[in-house]
C-alpha positions, -999 to +999 in steps of 0.1 A: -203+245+743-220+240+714-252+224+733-254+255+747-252+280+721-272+260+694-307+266+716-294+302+719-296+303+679-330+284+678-345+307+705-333+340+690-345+329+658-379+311+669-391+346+683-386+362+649-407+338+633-430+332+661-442+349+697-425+344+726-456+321+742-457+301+711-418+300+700-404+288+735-430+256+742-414+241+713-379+253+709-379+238+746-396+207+739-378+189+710-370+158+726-398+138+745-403+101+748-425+101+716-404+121+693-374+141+685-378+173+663-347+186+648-346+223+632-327+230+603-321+269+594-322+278+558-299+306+569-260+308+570-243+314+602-217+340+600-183+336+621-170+366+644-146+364+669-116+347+688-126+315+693-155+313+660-133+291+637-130+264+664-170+267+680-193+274+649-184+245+625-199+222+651-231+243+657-234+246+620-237+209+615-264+206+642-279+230+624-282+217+587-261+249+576-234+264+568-208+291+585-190+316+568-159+334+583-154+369+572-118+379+565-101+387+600-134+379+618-108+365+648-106+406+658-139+412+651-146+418+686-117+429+698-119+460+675-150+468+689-139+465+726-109+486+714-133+516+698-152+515+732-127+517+755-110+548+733-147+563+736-142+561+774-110+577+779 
């Protein structure tokens, strides 16, 4: 899980910084036979959800940061499914 969402972050964040054409060469790129490039963000990452308590300390460490959990971010989500569905009734 957290191999997967880790190049979610560094892709996400990449194309802030940089365009799409230049941002996804490297962010795809980092490990080759002749080097390794490892990104570190400069940024905390912020905790919402179920399952964020048990998930984002790992990413964080891959990522040279920090995470912060918000209090009651476990609902986070689920509040906002809630508020939808009572839009939708």
């Amino acid at each position: 899980t957290e191999t997967a969402i880790e190049p979610i972050i560094l892709s996400y964040l990449g194309r802030t910084v940089w365009q799409a054409a230049q941002a996804v060469p490297v962010l795809n790129r980092r490990d080759t036979e002749l080097f390794s490039l490892r990104f570190a963000l400069k940024l905390p990452l912020v905790g919402i959800g179920a399952a964020a308590r048990s998930i984002l300390p790992a990413i964080a460490e891959r990522l040279g940061t920090t995470v912060t959990f918000l209090e009651h971010c476990e609902v986070g989500h689920a509040i906002g499914a809630a508020l939808i569905g009572l839009d939708q009734v």
